[in-house]
C-alpha positions, 0 to 999 in steps of 0.5 A: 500500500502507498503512503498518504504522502506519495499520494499526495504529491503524486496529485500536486505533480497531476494538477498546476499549483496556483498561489493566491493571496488572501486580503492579509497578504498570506499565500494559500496554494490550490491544485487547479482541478478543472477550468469550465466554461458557463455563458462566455465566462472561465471558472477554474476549480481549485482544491487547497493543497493544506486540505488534502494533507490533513490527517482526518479523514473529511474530504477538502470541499473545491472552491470555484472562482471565476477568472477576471481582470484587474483595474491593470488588465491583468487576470485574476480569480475573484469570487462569484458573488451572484447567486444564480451564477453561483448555481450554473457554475456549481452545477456544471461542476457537478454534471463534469465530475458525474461524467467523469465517475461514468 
Protein backbone atom coordinates (compact mmCIF):
# COMPACT_ATOMS: atom_id res chain seq x y z
CA UNK A 1 0.00 0.00 0.00
CA UNK A 2 1.25 3.55 -0.71
CA UNK A 3 1.74 6.14 1.85
CA UNK A 4 -0.52 9.02 2.36
CA UNK A 5 2.33 11.23 1.30
CA UNK A 6 3.42 9.78 -2.03
CA UNK A 7 -0.27 10.24 -2.84
CA UNK A 8 -0.27 13.23 -2.20
CA UNK A 9 2.47 14.53 -4.09
CA UNK A 10 1.53 12.09 -6.89
CA UNK A 11 -1.67 14.74 -7.18
CA UNK A 12 0.12 18.07 -6.61
CA UNK A 13 2.67 16.53 -9.97
CA UNK A 14 -1.26 15.81 -11.64
CA UNK A 15 -2.72 19.27 -11.28
CA UNK A 16 -0.98 23.02 -11.75
CA UNK A 17 -0.20 24.91 -8.37
CA UNK A 18 -1.87 28.11 -8.13
CA UNK A 19 -0.96 30.50 -5.15
CA UNK A 20 -3.30 33.43 -4.05
CA UNK A 21 -3.11 35.83 -1.56
CA UNK A 22 -5.62 36.35 0.51
CA UNK A 23 -6.63 40.45 1.70
CA UNK A 24 -3.58 39.90 4.97
CA UNK A 25 -1.28 39.04 2.19
CA UNK A 26 -0.83 35.38 3.04
CA UNK A 27 -0.49 32.72 0.38
CA UNK A 28 -2.56 29.84 0.12
CA UNK A 29 -1.92 27.08 -2.90
CA UNK A 30 -4.51 25.23 -4.55
CA UNK A 31 -4.49 22.18 -7.10
CA UNK A 32 -6.03 23.60 -10.33
CA UNK A 33 -8.81 20.74 -10.79
CA UNK A 34 -10.65 21.91 -14.00
CA UNK A 35 -11.22 25.44 -15.64
CA UNK A 36 -15.28 25.45 -17.39
CA UNK A 37 -16.92 27.42 -19.31
CA UNK A 38 -20.69 28.84 -18.33
CA UNK A 39 -22.03 31.51 -20.89
CA UNK A 40 -18.92 33.20 -22.15
CA UNK A 41 -17.37 33.09 -18.56
CA UNK A 42 -13.97 30.98 -17.43
CA UNK A 43 -14.22 29.46 -13.58
CA UNK A 44 -11.47 27.46 -12.53
CA UNK A 45 -11.99 24.82 -9.93
CA UNK A 46 -9.40 24.66 -7.14
CA UNK A 47 -8.92 22.39 -4.08
CA UNK A 48 -6.47 23.59 -1.13
CA UNK A 49 -3.02 21.87 -1.18
CA UNK A 50 -3.21 22.38 3.18
CA UNK A 51 -6.62 20.39 2.93
CA UNK A 52 -5.53 17.47 1.49
CA UNK A 53 -2.78 16.71 3.67
CA UNK A 54 -4.64 16.95 6.99
CA UNK A 55 -4.52 13.91 8.52
CA UNK A 56 -8.67 13.48 9.41
CA UNK A 57 -10.41 11.68 7.37
CA UNK A 58 -13.06 14.67 5.96
CA UNK A 59 -12.76 15.11 2.21
CA UNK A 60 -11.44 19.02 1.22
CA UNK A 61 -14.55 20.75 -0.38
CA UNK A 62 -13.17 22.52 -4.22
CA UNK A 63 -13.83 26.30 -4.50
CA UNK A 64 -14.93 27.97 -7.53
CA UNK A 65 -13.52 31.07 -8.84
CA UNK A 66 -14.48 32.86 -11.65
CA UNK A 67 -11.40 34.08 -13.61
CA UNK A 68 -11.49 38.45 -14.27
CA UNK A 69 -9.36 41.18 -14.97
CA UNK A 70 -7.90 43.61 -12.51
CA UNK A 71 -8.07 47.54 -12.74
CA UNK A 72 -4.40 46.62 -14.71
CA UNK A 73 -5.91 44.44 -17.33
CA UNK A 74 -4.22 41.95 -15.53
CA UNK A 75 -6.27 38.27 -14.76
CA UNK A 76 -7.11 37.33 -11.97
CA UNK A 77 -9.84 34.87 -9.95
CA UNK A 78 -12.45 36.55 -7.89
CA UNK A 79 -15.30 35.04 -6.08
CA UNK A 80 -18.81 34.53 -7.76
CA UNK A 81 -20.98 37.00 -5.83
CA UNK A 82 -24.14 36.41 -7.92
CA UNK A 83 -26.34 33.57 -6.59
CA UNK A 84 -27.75 32.23 -9.87
CA UNK A 85 -24.18 32.28 -11.26
CA UNK A 86 -23.25 30.55 -8.27
CA UNK A 87 -25.87 27.98 -9.49
CA UNK A 88 -24.97 27.43 -13.07
CA UNK A 89 -21.33 27.15 -12.08
CA UNK A 90 -21.65 24.70 -9.48
CA UNK A 91 -23.99 22.52 -11.33
CA UNK A 92 -21.88 22.42 -14.08
CA UNK A 93 -19.19 21.17 -11.80
CA UNK A 94 -21.25 18.67 -10.79
CA UNK A 95 -22.66 17.31 -14.49
CA UNK A 96 -18.34 17.10 -15.07
CA UNK A 97 -17.44 15.20 -12.09
CA UNK A 98 -20.77 12.57 -12.79
CA UNK A 99 -19.35 12.28 -16.44
CA UNK A 100 -16.35 11.67 -15.03
CA UNK A 101 -17.02 8.97 -12.49
CA UNK A 102 -19.12 7.21 -15.63
Amino acid sequence: MTDKINNEEELEETFDIVVLNDDEGNEHEFMHLASLEVEGSTYFVLLPVEETEDDDEEEAEAIILKLGKDENGEDMLMDIEDDEEWEKVADAWEEMEEEAEE
